[in-house]
DSSP file (Angstrom, degrees, kcal/mol; ACC not computed):
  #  RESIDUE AA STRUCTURE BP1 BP2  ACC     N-H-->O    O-->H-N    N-H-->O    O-->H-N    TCO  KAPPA ALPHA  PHI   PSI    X-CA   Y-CA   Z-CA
    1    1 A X              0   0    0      0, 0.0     2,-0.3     0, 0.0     0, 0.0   0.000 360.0 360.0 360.0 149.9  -47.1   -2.6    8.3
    2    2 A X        -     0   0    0      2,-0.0     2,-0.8     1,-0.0     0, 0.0  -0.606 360.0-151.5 -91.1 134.7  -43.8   -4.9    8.2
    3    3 A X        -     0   0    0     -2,-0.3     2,-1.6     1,-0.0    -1,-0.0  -0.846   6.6-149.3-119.7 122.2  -41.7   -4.5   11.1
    4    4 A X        -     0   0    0     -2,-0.8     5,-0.1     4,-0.1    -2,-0.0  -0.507  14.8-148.5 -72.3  81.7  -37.4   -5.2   10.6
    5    5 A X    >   -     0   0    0     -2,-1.6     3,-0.8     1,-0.1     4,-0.3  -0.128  34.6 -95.0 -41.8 174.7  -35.6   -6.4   13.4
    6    6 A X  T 3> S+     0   0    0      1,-0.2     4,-2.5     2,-0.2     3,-0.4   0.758 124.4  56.9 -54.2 -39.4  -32.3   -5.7   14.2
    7    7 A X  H 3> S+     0   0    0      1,-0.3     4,-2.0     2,-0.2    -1,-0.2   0.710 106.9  41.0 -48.1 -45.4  -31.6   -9.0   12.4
    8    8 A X  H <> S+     0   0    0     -3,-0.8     4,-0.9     2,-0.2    -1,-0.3   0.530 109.1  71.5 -96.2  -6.0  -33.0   -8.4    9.1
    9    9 A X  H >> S+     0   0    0     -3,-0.4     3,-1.9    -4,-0.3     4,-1.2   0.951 102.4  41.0 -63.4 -74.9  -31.3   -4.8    9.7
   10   10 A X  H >X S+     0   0    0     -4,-2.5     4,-3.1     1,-0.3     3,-1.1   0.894 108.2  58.6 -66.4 -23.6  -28.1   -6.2    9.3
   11   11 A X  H 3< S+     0   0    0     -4,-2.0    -1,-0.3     1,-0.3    -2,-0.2   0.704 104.5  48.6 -63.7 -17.8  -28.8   -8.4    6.6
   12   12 A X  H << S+     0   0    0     -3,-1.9    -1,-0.3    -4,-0.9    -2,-0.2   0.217 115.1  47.9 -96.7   1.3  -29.9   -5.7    4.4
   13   13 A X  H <X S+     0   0    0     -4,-1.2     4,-2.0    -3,-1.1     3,-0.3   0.731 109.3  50.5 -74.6 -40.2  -26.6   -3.6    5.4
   14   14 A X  H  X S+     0   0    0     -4,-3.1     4,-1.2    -5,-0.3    -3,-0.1   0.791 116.1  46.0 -68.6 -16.8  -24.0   -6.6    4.9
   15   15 A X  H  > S+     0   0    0     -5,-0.4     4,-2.5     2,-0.2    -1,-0.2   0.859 114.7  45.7 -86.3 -29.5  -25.9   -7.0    1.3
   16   16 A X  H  > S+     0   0    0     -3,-0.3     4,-2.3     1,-0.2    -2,-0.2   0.888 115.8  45.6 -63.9 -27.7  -25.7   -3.4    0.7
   17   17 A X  H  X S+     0   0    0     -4,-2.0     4,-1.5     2,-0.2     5,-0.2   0.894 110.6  50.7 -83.1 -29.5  -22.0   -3.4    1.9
   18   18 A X  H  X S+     0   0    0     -4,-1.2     4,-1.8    -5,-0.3    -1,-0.2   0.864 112.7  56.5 -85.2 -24.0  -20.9   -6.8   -0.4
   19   19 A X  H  X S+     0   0    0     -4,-2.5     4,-1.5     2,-0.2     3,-0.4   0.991 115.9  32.6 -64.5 -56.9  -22.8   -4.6   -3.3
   20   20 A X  H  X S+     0   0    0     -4,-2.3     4,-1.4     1,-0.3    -2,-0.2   0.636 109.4  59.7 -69.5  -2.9  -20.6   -1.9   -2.9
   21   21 A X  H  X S+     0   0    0     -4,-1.5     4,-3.0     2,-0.2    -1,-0.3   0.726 108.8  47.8 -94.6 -34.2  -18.0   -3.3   -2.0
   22   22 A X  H  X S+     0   0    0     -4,-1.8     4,-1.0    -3,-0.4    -2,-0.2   0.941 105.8  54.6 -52.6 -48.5  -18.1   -5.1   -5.4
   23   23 A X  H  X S+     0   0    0     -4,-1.5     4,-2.1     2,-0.2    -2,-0.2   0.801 109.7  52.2 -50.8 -50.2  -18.8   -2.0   -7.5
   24   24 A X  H >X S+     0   0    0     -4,-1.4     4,-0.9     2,-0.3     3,-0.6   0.957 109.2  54.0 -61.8 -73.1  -15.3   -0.7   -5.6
   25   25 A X  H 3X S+     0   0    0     -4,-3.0     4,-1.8     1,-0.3     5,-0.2   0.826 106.6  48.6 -28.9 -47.0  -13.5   -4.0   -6.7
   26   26 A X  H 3< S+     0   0    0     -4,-1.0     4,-0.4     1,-0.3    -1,-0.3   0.921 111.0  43.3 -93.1 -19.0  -14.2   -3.7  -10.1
   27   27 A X  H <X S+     0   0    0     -4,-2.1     4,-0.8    -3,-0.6    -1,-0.3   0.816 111.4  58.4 -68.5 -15.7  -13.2   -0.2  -10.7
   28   28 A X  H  < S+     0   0    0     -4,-0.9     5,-0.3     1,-0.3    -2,-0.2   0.740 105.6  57.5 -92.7 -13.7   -9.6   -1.0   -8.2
   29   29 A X  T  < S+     0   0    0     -4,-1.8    -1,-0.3    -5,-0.2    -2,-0.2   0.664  93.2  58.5 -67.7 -22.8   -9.1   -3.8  -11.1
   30   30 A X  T  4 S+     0   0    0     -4,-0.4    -1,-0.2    -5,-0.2    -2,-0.2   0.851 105.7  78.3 -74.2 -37.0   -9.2   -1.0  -13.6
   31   31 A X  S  < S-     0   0    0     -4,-0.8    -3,-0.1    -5,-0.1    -2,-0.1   0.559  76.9-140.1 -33.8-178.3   -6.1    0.1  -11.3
   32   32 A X  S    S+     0   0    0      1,-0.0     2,-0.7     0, 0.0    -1,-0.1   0.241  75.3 103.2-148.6  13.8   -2.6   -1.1  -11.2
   33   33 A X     >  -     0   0    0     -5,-0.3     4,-0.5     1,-0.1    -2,-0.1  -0.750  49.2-173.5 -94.6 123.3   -2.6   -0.9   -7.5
   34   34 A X  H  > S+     0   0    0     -2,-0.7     4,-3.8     1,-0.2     5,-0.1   0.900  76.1  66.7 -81.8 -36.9   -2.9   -4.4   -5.6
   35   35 A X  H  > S+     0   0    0      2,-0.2     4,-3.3     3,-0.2     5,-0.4   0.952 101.5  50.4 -57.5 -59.5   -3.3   -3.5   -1.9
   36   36 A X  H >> S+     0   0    0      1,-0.2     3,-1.3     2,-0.2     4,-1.3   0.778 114.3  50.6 -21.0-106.7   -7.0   -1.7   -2.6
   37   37 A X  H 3X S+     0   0    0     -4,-0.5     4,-2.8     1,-0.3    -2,-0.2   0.475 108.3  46.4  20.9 -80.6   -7.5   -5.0   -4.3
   38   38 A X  H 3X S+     0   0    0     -4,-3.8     4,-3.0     2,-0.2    -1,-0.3   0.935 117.8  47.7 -39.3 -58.1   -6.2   -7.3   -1.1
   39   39 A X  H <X S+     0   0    0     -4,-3.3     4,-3.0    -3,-1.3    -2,-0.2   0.955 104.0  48.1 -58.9 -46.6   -8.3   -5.2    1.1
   40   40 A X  H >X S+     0   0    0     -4,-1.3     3,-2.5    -5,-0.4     4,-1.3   0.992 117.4  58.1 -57.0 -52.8  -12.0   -4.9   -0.6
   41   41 A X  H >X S+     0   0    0     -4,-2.8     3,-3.6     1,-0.4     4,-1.2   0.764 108.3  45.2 -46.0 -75.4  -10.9   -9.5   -0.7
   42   42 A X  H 3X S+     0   0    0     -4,-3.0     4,-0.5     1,-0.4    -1,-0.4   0.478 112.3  52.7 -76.9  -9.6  -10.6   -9.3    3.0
   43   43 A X  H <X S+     0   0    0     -4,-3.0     4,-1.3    -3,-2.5    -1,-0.4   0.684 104.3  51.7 -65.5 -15.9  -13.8   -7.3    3.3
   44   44 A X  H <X S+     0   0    0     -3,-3.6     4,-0.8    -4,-1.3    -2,-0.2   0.565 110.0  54.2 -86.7 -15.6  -16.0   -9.5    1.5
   45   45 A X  H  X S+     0   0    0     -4,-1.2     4,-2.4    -5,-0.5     5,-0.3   0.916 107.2  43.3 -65.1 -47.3  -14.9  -11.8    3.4
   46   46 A X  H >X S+     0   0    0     -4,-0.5     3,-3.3    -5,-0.2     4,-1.7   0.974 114.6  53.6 -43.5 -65.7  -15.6  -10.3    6.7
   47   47 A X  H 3X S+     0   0    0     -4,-1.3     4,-2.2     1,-0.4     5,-0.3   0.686 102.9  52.5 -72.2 -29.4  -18.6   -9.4    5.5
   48   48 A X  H 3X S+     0   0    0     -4,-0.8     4,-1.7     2,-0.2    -1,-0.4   0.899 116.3  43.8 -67.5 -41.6  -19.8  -13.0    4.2
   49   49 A X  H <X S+     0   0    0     -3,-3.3     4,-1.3    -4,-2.4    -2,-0.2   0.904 109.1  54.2-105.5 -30.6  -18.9  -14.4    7.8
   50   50 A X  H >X S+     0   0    0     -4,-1.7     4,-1.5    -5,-0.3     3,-0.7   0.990 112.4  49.2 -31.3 -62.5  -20.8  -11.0    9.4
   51   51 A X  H >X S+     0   0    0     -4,-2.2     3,-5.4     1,-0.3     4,-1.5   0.939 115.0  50.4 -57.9 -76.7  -24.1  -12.4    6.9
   52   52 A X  H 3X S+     0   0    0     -4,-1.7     4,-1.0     1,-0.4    -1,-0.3   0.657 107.9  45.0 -48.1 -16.0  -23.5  -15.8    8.5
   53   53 A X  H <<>S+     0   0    0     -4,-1.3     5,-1.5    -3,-0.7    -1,-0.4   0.412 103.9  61.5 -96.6 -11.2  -23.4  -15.1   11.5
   54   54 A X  H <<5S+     0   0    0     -3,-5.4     3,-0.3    -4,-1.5    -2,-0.2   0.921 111.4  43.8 -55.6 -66.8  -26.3  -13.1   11.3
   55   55 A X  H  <5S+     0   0    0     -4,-1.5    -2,-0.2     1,-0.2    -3,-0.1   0.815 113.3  49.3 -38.2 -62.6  -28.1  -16.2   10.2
   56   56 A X  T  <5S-     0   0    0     -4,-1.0    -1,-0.2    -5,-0.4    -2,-0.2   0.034 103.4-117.6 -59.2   2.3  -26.9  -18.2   12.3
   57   57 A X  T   5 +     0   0    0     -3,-0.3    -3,-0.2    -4,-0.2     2,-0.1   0.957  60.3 152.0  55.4  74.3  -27.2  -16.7   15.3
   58   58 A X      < +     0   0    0     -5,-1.5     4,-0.3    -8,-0.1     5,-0.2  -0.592  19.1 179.7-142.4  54.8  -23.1  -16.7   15.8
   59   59 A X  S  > S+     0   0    0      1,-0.2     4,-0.7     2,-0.2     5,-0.1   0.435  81.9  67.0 -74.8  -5.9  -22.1  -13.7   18.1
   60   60 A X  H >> S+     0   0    0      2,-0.1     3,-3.0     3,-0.1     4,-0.9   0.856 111.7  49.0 -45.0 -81.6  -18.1  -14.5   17.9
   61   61 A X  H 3> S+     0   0    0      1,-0.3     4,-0.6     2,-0.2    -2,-0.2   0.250 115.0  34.9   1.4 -38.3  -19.2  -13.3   13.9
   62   62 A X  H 3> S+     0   0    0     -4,-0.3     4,-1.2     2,-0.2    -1,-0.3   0.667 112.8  51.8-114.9 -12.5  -20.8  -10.7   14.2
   63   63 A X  H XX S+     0   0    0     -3,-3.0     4,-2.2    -4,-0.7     3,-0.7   0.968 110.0  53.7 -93.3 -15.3  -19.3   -9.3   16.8
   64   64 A X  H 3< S+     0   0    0     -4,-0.9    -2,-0.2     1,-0.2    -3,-0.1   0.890 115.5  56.5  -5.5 -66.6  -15.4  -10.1   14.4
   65   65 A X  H 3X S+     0   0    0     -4,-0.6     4,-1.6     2,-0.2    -1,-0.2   0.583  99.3  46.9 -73.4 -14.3  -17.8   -8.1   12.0
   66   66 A X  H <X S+     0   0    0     -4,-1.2     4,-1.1    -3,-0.7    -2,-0.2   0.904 118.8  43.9-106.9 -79.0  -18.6   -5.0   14.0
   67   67 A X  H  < S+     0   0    0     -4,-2.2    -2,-0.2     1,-0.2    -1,-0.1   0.416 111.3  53.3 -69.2  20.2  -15.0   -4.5   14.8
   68   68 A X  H >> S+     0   0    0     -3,-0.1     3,-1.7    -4,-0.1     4,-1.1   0.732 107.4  49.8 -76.9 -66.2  -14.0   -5.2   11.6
   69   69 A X  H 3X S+     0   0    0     -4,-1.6     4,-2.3     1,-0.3    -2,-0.2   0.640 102.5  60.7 -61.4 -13.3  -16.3   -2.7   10.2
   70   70 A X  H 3< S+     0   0    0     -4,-1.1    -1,-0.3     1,-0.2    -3,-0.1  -0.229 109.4  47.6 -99.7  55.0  -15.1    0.4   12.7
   71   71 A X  H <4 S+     0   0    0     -3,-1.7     4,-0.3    -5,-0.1    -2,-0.2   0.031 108.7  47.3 -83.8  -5.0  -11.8   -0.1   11.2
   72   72 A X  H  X S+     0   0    0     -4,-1.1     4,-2.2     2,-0.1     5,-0.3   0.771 115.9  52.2 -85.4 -66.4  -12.9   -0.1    7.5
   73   73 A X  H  X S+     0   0    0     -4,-2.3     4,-2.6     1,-0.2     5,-0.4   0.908 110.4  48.9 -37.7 -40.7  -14.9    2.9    8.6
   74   74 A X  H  > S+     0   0    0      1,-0.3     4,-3.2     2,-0.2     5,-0.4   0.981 106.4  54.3 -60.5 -70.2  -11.9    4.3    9.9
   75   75 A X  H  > S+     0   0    0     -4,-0.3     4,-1.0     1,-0.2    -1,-0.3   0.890 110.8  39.8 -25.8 -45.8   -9.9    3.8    7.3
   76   76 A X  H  X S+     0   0    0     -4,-2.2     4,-0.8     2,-0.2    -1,-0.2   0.744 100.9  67.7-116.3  -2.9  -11.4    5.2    4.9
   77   77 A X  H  X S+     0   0    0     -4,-2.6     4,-3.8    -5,-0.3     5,-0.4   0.840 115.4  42.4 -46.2 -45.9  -12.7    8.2    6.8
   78   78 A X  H  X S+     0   0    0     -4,-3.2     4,-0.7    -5,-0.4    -2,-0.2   0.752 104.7  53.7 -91.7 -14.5   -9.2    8.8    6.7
   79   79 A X  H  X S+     0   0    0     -4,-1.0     4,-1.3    -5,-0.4    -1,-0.3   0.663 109.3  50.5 -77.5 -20.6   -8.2    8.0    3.6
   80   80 A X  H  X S+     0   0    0     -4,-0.8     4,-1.0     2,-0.2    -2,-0.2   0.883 115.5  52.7 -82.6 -26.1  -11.1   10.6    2.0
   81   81 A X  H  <>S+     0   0    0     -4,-3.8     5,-3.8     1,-0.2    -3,-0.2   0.842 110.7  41.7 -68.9 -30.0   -9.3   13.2    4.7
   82   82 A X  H  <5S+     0   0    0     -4,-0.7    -1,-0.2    -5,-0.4     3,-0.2   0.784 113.4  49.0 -94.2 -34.9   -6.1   12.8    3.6
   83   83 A X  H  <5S+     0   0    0     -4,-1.3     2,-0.2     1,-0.3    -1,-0.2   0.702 120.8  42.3 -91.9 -10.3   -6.9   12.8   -0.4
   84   84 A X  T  <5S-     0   0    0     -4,-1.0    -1,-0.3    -5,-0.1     6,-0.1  -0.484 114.9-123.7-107.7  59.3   -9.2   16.3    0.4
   85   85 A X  T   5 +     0   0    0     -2,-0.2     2,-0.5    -3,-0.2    -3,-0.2   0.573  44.6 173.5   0.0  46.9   -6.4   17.6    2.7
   86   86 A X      < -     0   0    0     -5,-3.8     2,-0.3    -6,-0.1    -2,-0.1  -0.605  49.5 -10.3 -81.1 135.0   -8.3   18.1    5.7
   87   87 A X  S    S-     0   0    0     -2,-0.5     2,-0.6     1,-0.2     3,-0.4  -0.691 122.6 -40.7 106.9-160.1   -6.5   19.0    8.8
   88   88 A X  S    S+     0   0    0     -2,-0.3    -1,-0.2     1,-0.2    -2,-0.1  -0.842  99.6 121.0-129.0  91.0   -3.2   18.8    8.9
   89   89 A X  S >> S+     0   0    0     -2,-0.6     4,-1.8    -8,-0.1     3,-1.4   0.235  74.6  61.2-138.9 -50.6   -3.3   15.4    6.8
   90   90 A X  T 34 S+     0   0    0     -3,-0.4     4,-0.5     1,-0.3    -2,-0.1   0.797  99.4  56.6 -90.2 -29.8   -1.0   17.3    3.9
   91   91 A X  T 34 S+     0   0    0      2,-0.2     4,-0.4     1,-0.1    -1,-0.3   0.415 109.2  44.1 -59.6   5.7    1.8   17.7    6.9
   92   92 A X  T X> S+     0   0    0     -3,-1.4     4,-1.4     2,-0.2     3,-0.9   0.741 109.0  58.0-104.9 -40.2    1.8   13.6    7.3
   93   93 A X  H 3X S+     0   0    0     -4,-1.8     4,-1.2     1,-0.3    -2,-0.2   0.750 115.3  38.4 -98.8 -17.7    1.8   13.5    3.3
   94   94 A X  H 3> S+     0   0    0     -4,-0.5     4,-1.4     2,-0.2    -1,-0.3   0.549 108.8  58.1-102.2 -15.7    5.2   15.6    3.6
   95   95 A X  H <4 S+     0   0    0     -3,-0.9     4,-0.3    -4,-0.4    -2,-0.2   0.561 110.5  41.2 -48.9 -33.8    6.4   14.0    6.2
   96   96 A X  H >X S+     0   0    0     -4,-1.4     4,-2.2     2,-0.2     3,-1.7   0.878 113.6  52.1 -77.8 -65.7    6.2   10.6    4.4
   97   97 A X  H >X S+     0   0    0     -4,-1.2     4,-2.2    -5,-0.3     3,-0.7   0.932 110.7  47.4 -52.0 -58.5    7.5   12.1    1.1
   98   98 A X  H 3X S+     0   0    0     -4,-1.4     4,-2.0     1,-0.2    -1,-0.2   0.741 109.2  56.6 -63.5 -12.2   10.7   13.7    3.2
   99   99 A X  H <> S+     0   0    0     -3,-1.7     4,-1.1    -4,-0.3    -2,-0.2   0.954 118.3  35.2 -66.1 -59.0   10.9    9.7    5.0
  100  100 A X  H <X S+     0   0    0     -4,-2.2     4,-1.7    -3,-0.7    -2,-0.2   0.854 113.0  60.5 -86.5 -35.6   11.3    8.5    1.0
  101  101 A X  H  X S+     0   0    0     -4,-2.2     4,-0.9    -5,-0.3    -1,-0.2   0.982 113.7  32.1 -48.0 -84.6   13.2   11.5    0.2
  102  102 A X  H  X S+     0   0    0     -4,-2.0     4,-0.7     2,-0.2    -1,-0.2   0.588 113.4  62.8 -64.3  -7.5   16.0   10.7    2.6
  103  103 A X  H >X S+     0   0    0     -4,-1.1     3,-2.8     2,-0.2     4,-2.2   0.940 106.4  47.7 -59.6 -71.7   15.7    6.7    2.2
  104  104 A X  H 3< S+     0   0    0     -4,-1.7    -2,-0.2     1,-0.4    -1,-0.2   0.591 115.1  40.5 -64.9 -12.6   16.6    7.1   -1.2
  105  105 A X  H 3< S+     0   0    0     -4,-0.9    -1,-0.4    -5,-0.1    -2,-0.2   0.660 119.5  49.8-101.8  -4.7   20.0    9.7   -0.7
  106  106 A X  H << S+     0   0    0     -3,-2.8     2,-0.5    -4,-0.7    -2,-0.2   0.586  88.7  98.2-119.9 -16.8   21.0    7.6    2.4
  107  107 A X  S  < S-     0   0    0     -4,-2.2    -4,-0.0     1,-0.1     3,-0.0  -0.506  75.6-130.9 -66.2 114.5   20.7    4.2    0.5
  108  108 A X        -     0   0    0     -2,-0.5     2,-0.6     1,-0.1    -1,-0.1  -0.140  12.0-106.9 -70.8-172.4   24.0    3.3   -0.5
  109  109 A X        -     0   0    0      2,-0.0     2,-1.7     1,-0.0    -1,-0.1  -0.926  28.0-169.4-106.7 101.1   25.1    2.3   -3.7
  110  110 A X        +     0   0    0     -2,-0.6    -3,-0.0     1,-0.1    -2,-0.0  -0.694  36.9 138.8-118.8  81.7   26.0   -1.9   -3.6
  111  111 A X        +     0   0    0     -2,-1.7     2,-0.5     2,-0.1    -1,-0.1  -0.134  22.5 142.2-116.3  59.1   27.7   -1.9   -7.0
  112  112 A X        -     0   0    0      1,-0.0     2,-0.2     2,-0.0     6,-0.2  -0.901  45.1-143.7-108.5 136.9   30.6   -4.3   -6.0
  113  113 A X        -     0   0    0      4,-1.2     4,-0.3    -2,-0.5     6,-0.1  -0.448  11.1-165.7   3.0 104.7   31.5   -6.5   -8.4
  114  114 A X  S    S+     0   0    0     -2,-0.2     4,-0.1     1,-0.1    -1,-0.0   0.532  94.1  41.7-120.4  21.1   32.5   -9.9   -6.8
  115  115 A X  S    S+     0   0    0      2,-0.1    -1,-0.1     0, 0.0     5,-0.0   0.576 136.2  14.1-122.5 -26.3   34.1  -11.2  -10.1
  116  116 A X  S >  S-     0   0    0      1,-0.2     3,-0.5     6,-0.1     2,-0.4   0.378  99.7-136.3-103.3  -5.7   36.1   -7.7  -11.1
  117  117 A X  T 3   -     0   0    0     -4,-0.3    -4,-1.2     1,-0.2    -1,-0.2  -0.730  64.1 -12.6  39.1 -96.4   35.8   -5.7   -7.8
  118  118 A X  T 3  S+     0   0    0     -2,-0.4    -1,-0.2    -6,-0.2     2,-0.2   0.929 127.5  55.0 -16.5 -70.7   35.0   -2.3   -7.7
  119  119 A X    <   -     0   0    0     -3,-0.5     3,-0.4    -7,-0.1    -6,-0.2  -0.491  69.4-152.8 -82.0 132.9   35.3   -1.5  -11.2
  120  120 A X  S    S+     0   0    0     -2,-0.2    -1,-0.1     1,-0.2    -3,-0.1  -0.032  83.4  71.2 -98.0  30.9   33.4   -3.4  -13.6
  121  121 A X  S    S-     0   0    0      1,-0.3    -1,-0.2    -5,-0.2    -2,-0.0   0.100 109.6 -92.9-134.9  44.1   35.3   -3.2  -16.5
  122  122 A X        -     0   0    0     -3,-0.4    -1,-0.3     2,-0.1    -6,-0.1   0.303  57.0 -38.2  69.9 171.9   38.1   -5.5  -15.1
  123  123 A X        -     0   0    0      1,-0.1     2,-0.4    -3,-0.1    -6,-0.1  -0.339  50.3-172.7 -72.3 126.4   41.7   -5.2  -13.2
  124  124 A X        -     0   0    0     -2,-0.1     3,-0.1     1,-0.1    -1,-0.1  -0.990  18.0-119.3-113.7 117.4   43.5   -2.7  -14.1
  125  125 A X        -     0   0    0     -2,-0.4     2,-0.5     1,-0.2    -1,-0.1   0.375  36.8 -83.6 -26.1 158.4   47.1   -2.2  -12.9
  126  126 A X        -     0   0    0      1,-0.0     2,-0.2     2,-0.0    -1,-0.2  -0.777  51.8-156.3 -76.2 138.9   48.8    0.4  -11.0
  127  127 A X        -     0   0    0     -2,-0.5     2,-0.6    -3,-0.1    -1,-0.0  -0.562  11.6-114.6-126.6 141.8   49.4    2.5  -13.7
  128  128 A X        -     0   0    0     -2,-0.2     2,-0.4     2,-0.0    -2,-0.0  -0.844  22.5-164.0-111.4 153.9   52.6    5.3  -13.4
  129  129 A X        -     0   0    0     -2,-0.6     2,-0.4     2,-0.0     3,-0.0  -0.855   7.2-178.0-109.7 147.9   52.2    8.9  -13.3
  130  130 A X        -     0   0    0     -2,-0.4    -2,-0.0     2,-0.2     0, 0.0  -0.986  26.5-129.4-145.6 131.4   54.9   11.1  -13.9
  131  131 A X  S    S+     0   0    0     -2,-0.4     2,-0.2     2,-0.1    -1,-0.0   0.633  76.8  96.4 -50.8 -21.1   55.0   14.9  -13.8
  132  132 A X  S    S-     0   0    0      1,-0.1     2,-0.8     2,-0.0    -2,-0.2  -0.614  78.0-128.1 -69.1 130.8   56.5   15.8  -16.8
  133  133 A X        -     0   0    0     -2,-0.2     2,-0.6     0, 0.0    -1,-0.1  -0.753  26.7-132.3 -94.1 117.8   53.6   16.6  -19.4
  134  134 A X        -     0   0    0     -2,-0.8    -2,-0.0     1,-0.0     0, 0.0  -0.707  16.1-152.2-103.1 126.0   54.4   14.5  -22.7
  135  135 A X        -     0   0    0     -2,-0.6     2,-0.5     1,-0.2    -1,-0.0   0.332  20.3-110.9 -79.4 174.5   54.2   16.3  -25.8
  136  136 A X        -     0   0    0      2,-0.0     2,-0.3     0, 0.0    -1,-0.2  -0.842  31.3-143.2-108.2 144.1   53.2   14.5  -29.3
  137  137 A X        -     0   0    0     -2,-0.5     2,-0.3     0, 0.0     0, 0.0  -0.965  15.1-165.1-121.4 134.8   56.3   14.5  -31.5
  138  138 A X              0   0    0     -2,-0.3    -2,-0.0     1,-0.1     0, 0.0  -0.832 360.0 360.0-140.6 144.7   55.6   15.0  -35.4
  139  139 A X              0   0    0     -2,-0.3    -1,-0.1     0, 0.0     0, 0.0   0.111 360.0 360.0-125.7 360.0   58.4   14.3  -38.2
């Protein structure tokens, strides 16, 4: 019988992880979101210098990779809680939405003009008003 070391352990997860981690790429490409995107980049990276260090007997590397990897675990424990609403995950998702909610009435309005001033449809005088309501006159 073949016996794995620890070694050959991780080298057959960090290939399992740079497959899935591919499969995951190319469906967030189907996407139109970029951050998914950025991240799986900067896991295959990790994960390439995890493998190399593996090899290489490089224990900065792997150990870069191990706490690399309980924060991708984390992450995305917590991203699968939050998209199944476990917990009280769906108060943080309403808490954020009332954060954008009140960004967006509190934002002012920067429509000044710097060639017209206020108004953008050029200076207009002070104009007089008079009380008297003036009639149309017909001959």
């Amino acid at each position: 019988m073949g016996y794995c070391s620890g070694r050959c352990t991780l080298v057959a997860v960090c290939g399992a992880q740079l497959v899935s981690v591919l499969e995951r790429q190319i469906f967030d490409f189907l996407g139109y979101q970029w951050a998914p995107i950025l991240a799986n980049f900067i896991h295959i990276i990790v994960v390439i210098l995890g493998l190399f260090g593996t090899i290489q007997y490089r224990p900065r590397y792997i150990t870069g990779y191990a706490v690399w990897l309980v924060l991708w675990v984390t992450w995305n424990v917590f991203v699968i809680c939050f998209y199944l609403e476990a917990g009280d995950l769906s108060k943080l998702a309403g808490f954020i939405y009332a954060c954008y909610v009140v960004k967006c009435i509190t934002e002012e309005e920067d429509s000044f003009d710097f060639i017209g001033g206020f108004d953008s449809y050029g200076y207009q005088g002070p104009q007089k008003t008079s009380h008297l309501q003036l009639q149309p006159m017909y001959m």
